[in-house]
Structures are given as C-alpha cells and as structure tokens.
C-alpha positions as CSV (number, residue, x, y, z in Angstrom):
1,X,-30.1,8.8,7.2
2,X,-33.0,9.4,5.4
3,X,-33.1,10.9,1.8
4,X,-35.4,13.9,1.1
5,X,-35.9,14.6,-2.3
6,X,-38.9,17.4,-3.1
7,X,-40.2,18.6,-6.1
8,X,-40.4,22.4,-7.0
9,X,-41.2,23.9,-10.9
10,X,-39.5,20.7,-12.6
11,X,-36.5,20.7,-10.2
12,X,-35.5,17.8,-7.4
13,X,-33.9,19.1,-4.3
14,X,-31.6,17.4,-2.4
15,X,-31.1,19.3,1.2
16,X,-27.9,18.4,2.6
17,X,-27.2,18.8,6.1
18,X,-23.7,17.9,8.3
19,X,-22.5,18.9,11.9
20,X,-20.6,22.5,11.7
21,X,-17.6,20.8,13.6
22,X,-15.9,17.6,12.3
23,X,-15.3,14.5,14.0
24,X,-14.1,14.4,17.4
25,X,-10.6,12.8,17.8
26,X,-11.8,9.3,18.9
27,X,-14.3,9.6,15.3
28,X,-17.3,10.5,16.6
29,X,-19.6,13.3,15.8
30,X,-19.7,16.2,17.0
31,X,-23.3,17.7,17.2
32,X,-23.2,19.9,19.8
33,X,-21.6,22.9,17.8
34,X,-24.3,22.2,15.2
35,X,-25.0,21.9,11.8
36,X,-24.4,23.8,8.3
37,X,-26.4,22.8,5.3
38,X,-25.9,22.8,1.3
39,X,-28.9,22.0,-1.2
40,X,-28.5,19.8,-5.0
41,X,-30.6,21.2,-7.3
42,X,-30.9,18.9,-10.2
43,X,-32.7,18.6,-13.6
44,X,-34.1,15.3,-15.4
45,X,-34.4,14.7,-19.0
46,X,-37.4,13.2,-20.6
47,X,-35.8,9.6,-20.0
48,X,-35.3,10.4,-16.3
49,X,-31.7,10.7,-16.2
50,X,-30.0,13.6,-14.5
51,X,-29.1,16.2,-17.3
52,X,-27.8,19.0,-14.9
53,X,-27.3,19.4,-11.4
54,X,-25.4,21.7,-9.2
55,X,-24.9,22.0,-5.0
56,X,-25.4,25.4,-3.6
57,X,-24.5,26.4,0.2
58,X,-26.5,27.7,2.5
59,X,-25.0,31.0,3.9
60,X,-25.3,31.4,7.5
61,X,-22.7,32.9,9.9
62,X,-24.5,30.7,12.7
63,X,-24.6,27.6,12.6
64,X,-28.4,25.5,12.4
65,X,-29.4,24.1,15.9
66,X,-30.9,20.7,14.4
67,X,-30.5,18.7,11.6
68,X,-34.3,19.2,11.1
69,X,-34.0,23.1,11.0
70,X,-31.2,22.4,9.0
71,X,-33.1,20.6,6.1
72,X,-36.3,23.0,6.2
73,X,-33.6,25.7,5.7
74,X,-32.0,24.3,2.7
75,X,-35.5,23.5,1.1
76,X,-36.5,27.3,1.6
77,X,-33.5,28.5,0.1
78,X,-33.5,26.1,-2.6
79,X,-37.2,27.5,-3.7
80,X,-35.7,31.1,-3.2
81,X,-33.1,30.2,-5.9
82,X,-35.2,28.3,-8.2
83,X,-37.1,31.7,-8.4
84,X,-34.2,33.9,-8.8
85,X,-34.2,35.6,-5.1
86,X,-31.0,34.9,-4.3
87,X,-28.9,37.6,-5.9
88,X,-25.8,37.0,-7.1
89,X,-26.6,33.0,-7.6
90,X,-28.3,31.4,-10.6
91,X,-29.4,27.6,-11.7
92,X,-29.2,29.1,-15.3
93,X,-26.7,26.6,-16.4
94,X,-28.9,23.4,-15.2
C-alpha cells in the first residue's frame, strides 16, 4: 500500500482507508461491500518530530465505492476540519 501524506496550513494528513466488511472466513478481504475511511491529522515541531496528532473518522452512512474515493474523501474532510467546518469536531488540542 502506498502512503499518502499531504500538506495543508502546517498540518500532515494521513488518509486512511479499509474495506467496510472484515476479512472473509478463509482471511481474505472483502472489498465488495466497500470501504470506510479515517484521516491522522498531525503536527511537527521545529526539530520534525511529531508533537500532536489525532485520527478522526470520516462519517458516512454508505460506505466508499473505492479505495481511491475513499482517500480523496478523507483529504477533503481533513481540510474541512483544519478550517473549523466540521462542527462539533476540533484539532484544537494538536
């Protein structure tokens, strides 16, 4: 799997993405019933070390029908956040 790490006003994003359903009895995935997704939204210090980060769900009643739409999701919501559109949740405390 590939990392994706943006950038957006200071802050590294992390989009986190796994399949809705978990693994199928004989351990494989299970893609079909598609995929939820979560963001990290961290902080660096002046000496690049992580001084804050926090992981923040994507709400959704339906799951994503890609990974891909998936990730573009948790970006967008992340930058929603950052800018204190999404009421009721805060990176305040990063």
């Amino acid at each position: 799997m590939i990392e994706t790490i943006r950038q957006y006003r200071g802050l590294e994003i992390h989009p986190l993405v796994y399949p809705r359903s978990p693994h199928r009895e004989d351990g494989s995935h299970n893609y079909e019933s598609g995929f939820d997704a979560s963001v990290q939204i961290c902080r660096r210090g002046s000496d690049n070390t992580i001084t804050g980060t926090r992981v923040f769900r994507v709400s959704g009643d339906v799951p994503f029908p890609g990974a891909g739409q998936a990730r573009l999701a948790s970006a967008r919501f992340a930058e929603r956040l950052i800018d204190g559109e999404i009421e009721g949740q805060s990176i305040d405390d990063l």
